[in-house]
BAVOTI-287028 format. One record per residue (C-alpha): x, y, z. Coordinates in steps of 0.25 Angstrom, whole numbers, plus 5000, padded with zeros to 4 digits. Each point is the difference from the previous one (the first is absolute). Last residue first. Layout:
N
XYZ ...
This chain:
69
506649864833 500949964987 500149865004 498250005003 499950064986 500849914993 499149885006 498950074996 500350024987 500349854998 498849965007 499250094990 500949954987 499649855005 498550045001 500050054987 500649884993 498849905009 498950074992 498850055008 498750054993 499050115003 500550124996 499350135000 500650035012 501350034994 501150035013 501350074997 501349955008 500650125006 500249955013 499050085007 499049984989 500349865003 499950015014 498550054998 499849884990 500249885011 501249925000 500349875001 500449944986 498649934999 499350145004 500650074991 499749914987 498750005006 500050174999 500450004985 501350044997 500050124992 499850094986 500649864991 501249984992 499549914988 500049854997 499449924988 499149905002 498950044990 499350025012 500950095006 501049975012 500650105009 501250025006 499950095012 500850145001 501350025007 500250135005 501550015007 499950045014 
C-alpha cells in the first residue's frame, strides 16, 4: 500500500504534507485507527481537525486496498 500522507493547512494558508490522518478523518471515512495501521495508512493523534481532501484520499485507499485483497 502506497503511504499517502494528509494535506495540511497552515495558518498562513499555505499547505504542507503532514505526519497522519487524524482519527475524525478516519472515522468519517469508515474506519477506525487499528485498521489503518493494518493498512498502512499512518495515524497523528495529535490532530484534531477533519479536512474533507483527506477523507477522499482515505476512501480512495481503501477502496484499492479492498481490489488488491
Amino acid at each position: 500500500m502506497c503511504n499517502t500522507k494528509p494535506i495540511i493547512k497552515r495558518p498562513n494558508g499555505k499547505t504542507k504534507n503532514g505526519r497522519g490522518f487524524s482519527p475524525n478523518e478516519l472515522a468519517k471515512a469508515g474506519i477506525t485507527c487499528t485498521q489503518a495501521n493494518q493498512l498502512g495508512i499512518s495515524v497523528d493523534f495529535r490532530r484534531k481537525s477533519e479536512h474533507e481532501s483527506n477523507i477522499e484520499i482515505l476512501k480512495t485507499q481503501i477502496a484499492a486496498a479492498k481490489t488488491e485483497a
